[in-house]
C-alpha positions in Angstrom: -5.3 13.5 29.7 -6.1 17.0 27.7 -5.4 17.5 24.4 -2.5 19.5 25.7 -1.1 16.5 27.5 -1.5 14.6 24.3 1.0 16.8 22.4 3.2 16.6 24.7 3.2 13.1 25.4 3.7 12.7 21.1 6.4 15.4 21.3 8.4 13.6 23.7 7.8 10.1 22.2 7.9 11.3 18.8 12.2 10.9 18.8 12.0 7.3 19.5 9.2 6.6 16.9 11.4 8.4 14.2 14.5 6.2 15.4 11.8 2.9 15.1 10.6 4.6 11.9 14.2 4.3 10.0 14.9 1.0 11.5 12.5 -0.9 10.1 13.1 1.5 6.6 16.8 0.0 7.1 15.4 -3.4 7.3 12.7 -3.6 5.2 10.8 -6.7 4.8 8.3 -8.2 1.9 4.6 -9.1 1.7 4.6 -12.6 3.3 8.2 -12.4 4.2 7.9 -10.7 7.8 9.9 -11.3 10.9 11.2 -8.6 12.7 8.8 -5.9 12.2 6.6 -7.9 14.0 8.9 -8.5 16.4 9.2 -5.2 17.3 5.9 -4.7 17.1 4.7 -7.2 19.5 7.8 -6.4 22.0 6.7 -2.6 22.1 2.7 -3.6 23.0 4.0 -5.7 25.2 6.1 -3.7 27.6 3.3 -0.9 27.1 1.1 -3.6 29.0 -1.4 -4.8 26.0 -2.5 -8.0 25.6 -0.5 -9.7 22.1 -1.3 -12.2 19.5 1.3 -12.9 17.0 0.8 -14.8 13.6 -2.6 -13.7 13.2 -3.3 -13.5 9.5 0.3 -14.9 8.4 2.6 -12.8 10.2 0.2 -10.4 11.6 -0.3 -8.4 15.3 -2.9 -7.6 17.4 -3.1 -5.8 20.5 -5.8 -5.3 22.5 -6.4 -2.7 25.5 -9.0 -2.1 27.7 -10.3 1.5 29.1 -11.4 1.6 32.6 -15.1 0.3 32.2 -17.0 -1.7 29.7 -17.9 0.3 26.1 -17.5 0.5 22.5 -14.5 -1.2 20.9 -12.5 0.6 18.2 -9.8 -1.0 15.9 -7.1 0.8 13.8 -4.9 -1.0 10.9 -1.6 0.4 10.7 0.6 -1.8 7.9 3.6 -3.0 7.8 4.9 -4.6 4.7 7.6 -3.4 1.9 8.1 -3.4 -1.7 10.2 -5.0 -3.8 12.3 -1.6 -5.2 15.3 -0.5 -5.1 16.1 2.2 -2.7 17.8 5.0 -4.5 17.8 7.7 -1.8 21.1 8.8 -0.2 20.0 9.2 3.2 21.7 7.1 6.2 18.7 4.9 7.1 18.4 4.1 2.9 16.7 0.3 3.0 20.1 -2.0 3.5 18.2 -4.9 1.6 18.8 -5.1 -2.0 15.6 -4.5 -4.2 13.4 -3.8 -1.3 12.2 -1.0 0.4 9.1 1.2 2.1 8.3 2.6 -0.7 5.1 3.6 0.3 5.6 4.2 4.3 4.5 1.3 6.2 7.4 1.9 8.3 6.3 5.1 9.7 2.5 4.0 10.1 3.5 1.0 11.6 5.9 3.6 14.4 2.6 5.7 14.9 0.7 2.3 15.5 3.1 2.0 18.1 2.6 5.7 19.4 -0.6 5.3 19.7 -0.3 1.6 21.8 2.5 3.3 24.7 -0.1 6.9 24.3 -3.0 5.4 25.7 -1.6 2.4 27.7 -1.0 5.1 29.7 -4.4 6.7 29.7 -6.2 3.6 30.2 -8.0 4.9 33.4 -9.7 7.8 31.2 -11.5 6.3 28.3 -14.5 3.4 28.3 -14.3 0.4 25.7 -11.7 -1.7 23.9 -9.0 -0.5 21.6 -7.7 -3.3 19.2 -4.9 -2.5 17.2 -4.3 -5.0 13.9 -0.5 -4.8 12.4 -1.1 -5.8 8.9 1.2 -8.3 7.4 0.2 -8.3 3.8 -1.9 -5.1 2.5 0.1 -4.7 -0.6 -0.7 -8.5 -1.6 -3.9 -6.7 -3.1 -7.4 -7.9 -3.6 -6.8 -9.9 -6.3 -3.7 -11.8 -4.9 -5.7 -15.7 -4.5 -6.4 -14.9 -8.7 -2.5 -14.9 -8.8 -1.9 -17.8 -6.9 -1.2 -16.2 -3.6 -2.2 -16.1 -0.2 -5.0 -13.6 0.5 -3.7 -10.2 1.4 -3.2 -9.0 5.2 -6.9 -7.8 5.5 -8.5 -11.0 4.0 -6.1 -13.5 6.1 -6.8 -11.1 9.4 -10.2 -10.8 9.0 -10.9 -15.1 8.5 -8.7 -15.2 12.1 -11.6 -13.5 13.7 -9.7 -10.0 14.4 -13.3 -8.3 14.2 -14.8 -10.8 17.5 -13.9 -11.4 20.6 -14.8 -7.9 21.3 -16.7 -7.3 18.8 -15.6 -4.2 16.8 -17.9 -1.4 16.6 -15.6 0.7 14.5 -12.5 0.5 12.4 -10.1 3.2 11.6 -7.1 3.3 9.1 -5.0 6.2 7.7 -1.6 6.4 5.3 0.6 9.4 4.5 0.5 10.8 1.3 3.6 13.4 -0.1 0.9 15.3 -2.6 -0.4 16.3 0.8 1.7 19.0 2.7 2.8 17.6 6.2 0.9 19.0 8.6 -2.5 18.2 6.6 -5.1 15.8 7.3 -7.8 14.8 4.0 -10.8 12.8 4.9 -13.8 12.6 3.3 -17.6 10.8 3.8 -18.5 8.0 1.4 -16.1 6.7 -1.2 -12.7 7.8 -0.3 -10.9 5.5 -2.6 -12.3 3.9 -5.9 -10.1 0.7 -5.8 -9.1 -1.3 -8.9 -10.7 -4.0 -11.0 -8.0 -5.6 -13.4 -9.4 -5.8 -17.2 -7.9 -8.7 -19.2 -8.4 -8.9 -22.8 -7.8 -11.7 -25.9 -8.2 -10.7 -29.4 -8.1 -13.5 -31.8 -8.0 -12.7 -35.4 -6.0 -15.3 -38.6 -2.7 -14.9 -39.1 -1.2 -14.1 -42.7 1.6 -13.2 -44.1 1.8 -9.2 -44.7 1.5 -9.4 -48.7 -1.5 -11.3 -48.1 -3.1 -9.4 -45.4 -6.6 -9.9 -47.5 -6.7 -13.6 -46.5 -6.0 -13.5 -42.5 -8.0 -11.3 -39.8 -6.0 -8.4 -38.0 -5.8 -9.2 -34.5 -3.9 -5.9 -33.7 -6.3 -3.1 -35.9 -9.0 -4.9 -33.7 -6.9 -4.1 -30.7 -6.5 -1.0 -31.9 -10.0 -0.3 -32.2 -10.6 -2.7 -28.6 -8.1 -0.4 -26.9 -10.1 3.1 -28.3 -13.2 1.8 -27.0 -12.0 1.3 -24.2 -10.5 4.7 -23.5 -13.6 6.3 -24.4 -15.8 3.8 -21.8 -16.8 6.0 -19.0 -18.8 7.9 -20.8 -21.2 4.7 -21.7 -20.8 2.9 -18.5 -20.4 5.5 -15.4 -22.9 8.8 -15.1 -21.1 12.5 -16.1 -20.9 13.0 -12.2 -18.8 9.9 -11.3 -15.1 9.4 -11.2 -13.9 6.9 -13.8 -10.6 6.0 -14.9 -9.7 3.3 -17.1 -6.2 2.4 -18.7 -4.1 -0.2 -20.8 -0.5 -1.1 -19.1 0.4 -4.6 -21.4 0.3 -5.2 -24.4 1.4 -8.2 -26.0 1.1 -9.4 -29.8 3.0 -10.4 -33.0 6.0 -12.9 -34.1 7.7 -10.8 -36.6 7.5 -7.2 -38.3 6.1 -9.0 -41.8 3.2 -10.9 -40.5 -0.6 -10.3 -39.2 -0.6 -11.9 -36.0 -3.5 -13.8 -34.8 -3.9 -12.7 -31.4 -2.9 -10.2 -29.4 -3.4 -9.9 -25.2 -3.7 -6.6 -23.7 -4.3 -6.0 -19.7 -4.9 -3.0 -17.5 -6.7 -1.4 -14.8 -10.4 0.1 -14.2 -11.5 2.2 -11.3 -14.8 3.6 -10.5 -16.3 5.4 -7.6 -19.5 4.0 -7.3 -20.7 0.8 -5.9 -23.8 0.1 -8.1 -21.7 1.1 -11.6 -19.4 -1.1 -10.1 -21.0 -4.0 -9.9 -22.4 -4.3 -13.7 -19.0 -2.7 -14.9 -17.8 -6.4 -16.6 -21.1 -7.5 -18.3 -21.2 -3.1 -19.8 -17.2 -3.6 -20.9 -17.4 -6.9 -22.3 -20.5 -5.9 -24.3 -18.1 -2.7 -25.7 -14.9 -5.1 -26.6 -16.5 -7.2 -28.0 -18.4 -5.2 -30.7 -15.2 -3.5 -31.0 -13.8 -6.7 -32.4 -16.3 -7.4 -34.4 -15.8 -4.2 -36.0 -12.5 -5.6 -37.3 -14.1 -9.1 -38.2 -12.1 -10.2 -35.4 -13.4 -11.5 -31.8 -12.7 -10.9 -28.2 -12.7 -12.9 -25.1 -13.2 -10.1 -22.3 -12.6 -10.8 -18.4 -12.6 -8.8 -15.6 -10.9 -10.0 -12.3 -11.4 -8.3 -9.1 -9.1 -6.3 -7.2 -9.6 -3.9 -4.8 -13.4 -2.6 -3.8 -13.8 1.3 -2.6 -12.5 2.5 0.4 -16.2 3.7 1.9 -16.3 6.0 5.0 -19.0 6.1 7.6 -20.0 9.8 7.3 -20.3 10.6 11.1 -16.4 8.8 11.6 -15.3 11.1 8.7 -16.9 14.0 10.4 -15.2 12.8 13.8 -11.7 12.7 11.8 -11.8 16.0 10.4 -13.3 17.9 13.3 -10.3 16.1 15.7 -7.6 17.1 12.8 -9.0 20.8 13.0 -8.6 20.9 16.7 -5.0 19.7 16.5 -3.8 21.1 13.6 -6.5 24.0 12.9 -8.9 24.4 10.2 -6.9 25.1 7.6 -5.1 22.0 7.5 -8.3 19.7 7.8 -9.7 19.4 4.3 -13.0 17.5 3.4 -12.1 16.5 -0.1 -14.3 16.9 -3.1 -14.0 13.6 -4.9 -12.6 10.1 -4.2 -8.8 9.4 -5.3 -8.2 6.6 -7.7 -6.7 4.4 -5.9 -6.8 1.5 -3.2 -6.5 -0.4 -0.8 -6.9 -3.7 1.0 -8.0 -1.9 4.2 -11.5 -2.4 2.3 -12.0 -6.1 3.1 -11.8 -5.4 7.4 -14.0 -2.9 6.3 -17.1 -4.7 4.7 -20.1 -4.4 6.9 -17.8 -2.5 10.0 -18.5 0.9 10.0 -15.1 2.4 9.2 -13.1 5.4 8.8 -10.0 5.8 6.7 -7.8 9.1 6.5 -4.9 10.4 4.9 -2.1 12.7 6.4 0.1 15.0 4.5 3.8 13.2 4.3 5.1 16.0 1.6 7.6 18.5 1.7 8.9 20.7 -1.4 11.0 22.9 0.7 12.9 19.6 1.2 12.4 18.1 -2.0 10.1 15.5 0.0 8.0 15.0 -3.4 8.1 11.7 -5.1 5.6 9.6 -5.1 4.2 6.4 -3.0 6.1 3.2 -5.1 8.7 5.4 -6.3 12.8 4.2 -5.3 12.9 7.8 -4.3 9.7 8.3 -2.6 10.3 9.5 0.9 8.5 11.6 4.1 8.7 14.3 6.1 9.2 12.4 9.8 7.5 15.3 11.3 4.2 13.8 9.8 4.7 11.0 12.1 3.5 13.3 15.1 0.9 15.0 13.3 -0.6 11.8 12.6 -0.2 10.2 16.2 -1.7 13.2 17.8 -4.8 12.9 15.4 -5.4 8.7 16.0 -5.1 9.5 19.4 -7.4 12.6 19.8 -10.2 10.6 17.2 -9.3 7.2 19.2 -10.6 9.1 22.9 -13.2 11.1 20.7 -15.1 8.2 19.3 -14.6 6.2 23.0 -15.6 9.1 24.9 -19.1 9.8 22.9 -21.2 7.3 24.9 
């Protein structure tokens, strides 16, 4: 099948994968909480002719499809979990479940996963290898899920039901839409594509007093003060000039009433960095930095650092693959190598670790439309016609990547 072929194969399937798209956005379902999108998963690979495994990894799917002779074995993670927002868009196929919604498209990568099963069950004669295709139940469960007291996310809880064996996978390729991209465009990029999260906790404990007699206790919240500045200022003492760093505060909690210095105060937030080695000390290096900052305010500071997300970390010849495929299909304009890493994640790391891997982003964004909000936003939307765009790339990369011996 030529690359000609391929378009038009996605532009006459591309109709029914918008229809399955706004389905499942109709009937959105939680983390943990799936039934019929795999359902409708499993019932499409099977009529396409793939072998299916259902409950792999909680509520997980696999399919799995072999070329015409023995070779390499390639695996692609579409999700396919929702979140628990509101839906505030006016649109007919708005989510019809109170406080939930795809708020950050699942539905439409878990349609192209399905494009891509009925595109090349019916090329099966012309490629070599295996193509395994893993429905993620659980990827916005997050890294640090188990430290909450949940189940591991869909990656983790795939991955430990053997997903990666039986073939063996040689490679493993995962994308997501992204509305700051224009539809149309595909961003990839070697190395570090996403920095992930770590989750920072701090506890500041000082001696509560009453406020006339703010000489006799120990400020818990001036040490915060000074706790959270340090903090803010980090990057420079822990991560080189050249590295991206990001580190905020999101809760704080302290204080009984407006006429008292409290004795503790809890703060928690978010650090993300780049690079693996800075990384790995980051803990011990911020730890060190709260607690001097505490001490500064004759107060102390228990520090802890919980794990969330690693970096998203691209094999650079599958990245090169990627963006050479999305400049054939959708020219050289719209495939862009990206300068830096975003700061942000995803669980698609774990099925990663050790597998060389590839993870891409297509453009979902539209401001002719007013297709603009952002991923986790109640009005956060796409373009469908990104749907396509992105089929026709997996595809074109899928037979690319089988095809090169």
């Amino acid at each position: 099948m030529s690359t000609a072929e391929v378009e038009a194969r996605v532009r006459d399937l591309e109709p029914e994968l918008v229809a399955i798209r706004r389905e499942i956005h109709q009937h959105p379902e939680l983390t943990f909480e799936l039934e019929k999108t795999p359902r409708i998963v499993a019932d499409r690979l099977a009529a396409a002719g793939w072998e299916v495994e259902t409950d792999i990894g909680g509520q997980g799917v696999v399919g799995i499809l072999h070329g015409s002779r023995p070779g390499k074995v390639l695996a692609i993670r579409p999700d396919m979990d929702a979140l628990p927002f509101p839906d505030w868009k006016e649109v007919p196929y708005a989510s019809q479940t109170p406080d939930v919604m795809h708020a950050c498209g699942h539905d439409a990568h878990t349609a192209i996963g399905i494009g891509i099963a009925e595109i090349l069950a019916n090329m099966r004669d012309q490629f070599p290898g295996t193509v395994k295709l893993l429905f993620d139940p659980a990827e916005e469960a997050g890294g640090a899920s188990e430290a909450l007291g949940l189940p591991p996310c869909g990656p983790k809880a795939l991955r430990a039901d053997g997903v990666l064996e039986n073939p063996k996978v040689d490679a493993l390729m995962g994308f997501h839409n992204l509305p700051e991209i224009p539809v149309g465009q595909v961003w990839v990029r070697p190395g570090v594509i996403f920095t992930g999260y770590d989750i920072i906790s701090v506890e500041v404990t000082g001696k509560e007093t009453h406020a006339a007699r703010r000489h006799q206790g120990k400020d818990a919240i001036l040490a915060a003060s000074q706790v959270i500045q340090t903090l803010y200022g980090a990057g420079s003492r822990v991560a080189p000039n050249n590295q991206v760093f990001s580190l905020n505060v999101g809760l704080l909690e302290g204080g009984k009433d407006y006429n008292l210095i409290p004795s503790t105060v809890k703060m928690k937030g978010s650090v993300r960095c780049g690079d693996l080695d800075t990384r790995a000390g980051l803990g011990e290096r911020l730890a060190a930095l709260v607690e001097s900052a505490a001490e500064s305010a004759d107060c102390t500071a228990e520090f802890t650092l919980t794990r969330g997300n690693p970096p998203v970390v691209n094999d650079p010849a599958l990245a090169s693959l990627v963006h050479a495929t999305a400049a054939g299909v959708l020219g050289t304009d719209n495939a862009v190598m990206m300068d830096a890493p975003l700061l942000i994640g995803d669980t698609f790391c774990f099925l990663a670790e050790g597998v060389p891997s590839v993870y891409w982003l297509f453009g979902s964004g539209n401001t002719d439309r007013g297709i603009t909000y952002p991923l986790h936003h109640s009005l956060y939307d796409l373009d469908e016609a990104c749907i396509g765009h992105a089929l026709r790339v997996a595809v074109e990369a899928t037979l690319s990547y089988l095809n090169s011996g």
